[in-house]
Steps between C-alpha positions, in 0.01 A plus 500: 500500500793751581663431200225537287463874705901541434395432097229732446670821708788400256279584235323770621834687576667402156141656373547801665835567359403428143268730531766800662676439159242533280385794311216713577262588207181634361302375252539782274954472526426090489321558157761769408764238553324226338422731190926525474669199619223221398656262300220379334362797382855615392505173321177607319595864438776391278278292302289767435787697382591201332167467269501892414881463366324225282233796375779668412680193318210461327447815322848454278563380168676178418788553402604500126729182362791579303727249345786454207661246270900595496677371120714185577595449134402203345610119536790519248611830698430559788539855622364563876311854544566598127247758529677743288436634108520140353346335798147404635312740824173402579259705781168493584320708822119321592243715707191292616185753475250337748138483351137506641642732787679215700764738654206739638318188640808383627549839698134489656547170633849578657277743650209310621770268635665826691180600649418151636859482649445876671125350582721160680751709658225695653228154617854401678533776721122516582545163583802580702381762663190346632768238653684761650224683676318187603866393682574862632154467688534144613824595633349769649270297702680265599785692617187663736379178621835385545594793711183445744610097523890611550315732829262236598815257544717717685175581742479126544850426574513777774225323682600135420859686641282582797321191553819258429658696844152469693532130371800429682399590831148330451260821506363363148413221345725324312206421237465875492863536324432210290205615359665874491796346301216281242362871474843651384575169266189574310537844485879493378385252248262720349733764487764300356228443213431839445901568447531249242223658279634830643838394337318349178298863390839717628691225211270613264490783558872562524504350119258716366643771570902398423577583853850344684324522788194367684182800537274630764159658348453834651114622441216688679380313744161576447531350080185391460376871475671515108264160414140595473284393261293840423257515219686249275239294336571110295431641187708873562790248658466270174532767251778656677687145480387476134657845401848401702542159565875453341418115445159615255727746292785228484213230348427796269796594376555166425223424276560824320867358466353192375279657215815681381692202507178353290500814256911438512460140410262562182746763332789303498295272305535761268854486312796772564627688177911426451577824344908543406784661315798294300816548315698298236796566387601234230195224564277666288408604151635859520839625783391612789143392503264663761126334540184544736405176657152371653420200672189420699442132684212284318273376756440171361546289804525704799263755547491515822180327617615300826605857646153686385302244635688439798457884561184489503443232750740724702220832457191249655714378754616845624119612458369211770769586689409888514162385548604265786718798648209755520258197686753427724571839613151538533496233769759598648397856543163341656708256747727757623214726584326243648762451730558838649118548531491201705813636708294792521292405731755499757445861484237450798731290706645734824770719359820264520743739589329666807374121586827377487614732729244437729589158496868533571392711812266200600773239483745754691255512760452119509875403537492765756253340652638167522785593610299605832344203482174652422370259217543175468810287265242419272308855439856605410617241271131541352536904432896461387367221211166682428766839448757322342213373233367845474764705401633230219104477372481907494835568342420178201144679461665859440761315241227304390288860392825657347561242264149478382507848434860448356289223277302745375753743409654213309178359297428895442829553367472811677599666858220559621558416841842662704644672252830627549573851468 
């Protein structure tokens, strides 16, 4: 039993001086710092720069072919680069002219693609950020249940302290200390518990943001004021997610991509025009001949049907999954909503912070009480546990209501809730 005791002090103390190195934060420097040292949405930042470099790429020529025949002589004599008066020079410079406006076609999809890589980069750090405030907050209350758990046990261990020397010359019970002790075993437990998810959202956290060390989330204590629902109605919420959602413009963009991939796909069906310039020296009828040439490709056996067709099988399947997009924001909209009216209702509970006061006055008075033997072992272990349950229960309802209005903000697409200044 003592050396379970010994192990979870350990911990708390090791707890307490993670925390003393860790950084102190709010949410709006957290989201500052996860807007510059995220590697993820670095990562997708340079492949949006990456995909308007390839709308550049795309608006240039090809490049023109040039090429030469240098005299050798002949087989009876050979003479190597005899390119002179009585030898043979041969040139020829190619430009392919692109028909049925293929380069144009090219350059609007490069730029459908582009905006559907900007629309990516910005879904990512929507979904990011909705993973960074939910873990700021959970940290947030945790850290303040853990800091009424880390004052409940050092309340306990000054009267198990007490009752330990009272022990030894028999004015208690020795049952009393036992059960005392079984009190402080459960009670270390659960705080052990809340450290490890404590540790778990501050990991998160930390990597969110790029930070080389662990973070405390500073914010009002009184948070919940910055989440209220107001006059926000399904369909207003719905329409607002509809005209933002990153995800919806992303599906969008990409069937707009995939029609100009399918307009694309039909003009190079259509052949290019070869159109070039040559010189002869002595290979022709007359010295120095100089000739227009023109070449075009005959589509006889490839004109391009597998990629046409294909293409459009691409445009229905980006058109479901638009359609699909729109219903499912739609629900979630609805589901998010649902959930913070529900939480709502809460709203006619006793205000927790001036109840939770009152309550740590209440369980003052009761270990004051015991200690003067004015209530019984039992009424006190009955008020510590019925505490000890409270304040975890209040603090996971008030993370509870921020991250349904963080949900919200997320299926919006939108702030609407906290925004920072």
């Amino acid at each position: 039993m003592k050396r379970l005791l010994v192990l979870s002090f350990t911990f708390f103390l090791t707890a307490k001086g993670f925390s003393q190195e860790a950084r102190r934060l709010t949410l709006q420097q957290a989201e500052q710092e996860f807007l510059q040292r995220n590697f993820r949405l670095l990562a997708e930042r340079y492949r949006v720069n990456a995909s308007e470099a390839l709308v550049e790429q795309a608006k240039k020529w090809d490049n023109p072919t040039v090429s030469g025949t240098l005299g050798f002589g002949t087989l009876e004599a050979v003479k190597p680069f005899n390119i002179g008066g009585g030898g043979q020079l041969e040139g020829n410079v190619e430009q392919i002219i692109q028909l049925a406006g293929k380069r144009n076609k090219q350059v609007q999809l490069a730029k459908w693609n582009a905006s559907a890589s900007a629309a990516a980069f910005t879904e990512l750090m929507r979904t990011l950020r909705l993973e960074l405030r939910t873990n700021f907050y959970q940290l947030y209350f945790l850290q303040a249940s853990e800091k009424t758990l880390r004052e409940q046990l050092s309340n306990l261990q000054r009267i198990l302290d007490a009752y330990r020397t009272a022990d030894a010359t028999g004015s208690v019970a020795h049952a009393d200390v036992i059960r005392l002790q079984a009190l402080q075993v459960g009670i270390a437990n659960d705080y052990t518990d809340l450290r490890q998810q404590e540790m778990d959202a501050s990991l998160r956290l930390q990597l969110l943001t790029g930070s080389k060390e662990p973070i405390i989330p500073e914010s009002d204590p009184d948070v919940l004021r910055r989440y209220k629902l107001g006059f926000q109605t399904l369909q207003s919420l719905t329409d607002t997610a509809l005209a933002n959602r990153p995800d919806l413009q992303l599906a969008g963009y990409q069937l707009e991509a995939a029609k100009s991939n399918q307009r694309l796909q039909q003009a190079l069906a259509v052949p290019d025009l070869h159109l070039g310039a040559t010189y002869d020296r002595n290979g022709s009828y007359a010295p120095n001949f100089i000739g227009l040439t023109l070449g075009v490709d005959l589509p006889v056996w490839n004109r391009n049907q597998g990629n046409i067709k294909a293409a459009a099988q691409e445009v229905k399947a980006q058109s479901a999954g638009l359609s699909q997009q729109q219903f499912t924001i739609a629900a979630e909209v609805a589901n998010a909503l649902g959930k913070v009216q529900f939480l709502e209702q809460g709203t006619g509970w006793p205000d927790l912070n001036s109840f939770n006061a009152e309550y740590t006055r209440l369980i003052e008075e009761v270990a004051a009480n015991f200690r003067k033997g004015n209530i019984s072992l039992l009424q006190f272990i009955d008020y510590f546990n019925s505490y000890s349950e409270h304040i975890r229960h209040a603090n996971k309802f008030l993370s509870d209501r921020v991250q349904a209005y963080e949900e919200l903000n997320f299926t919006t697409g939108v702030q609407l809730f906290n925004q920072l200044q």
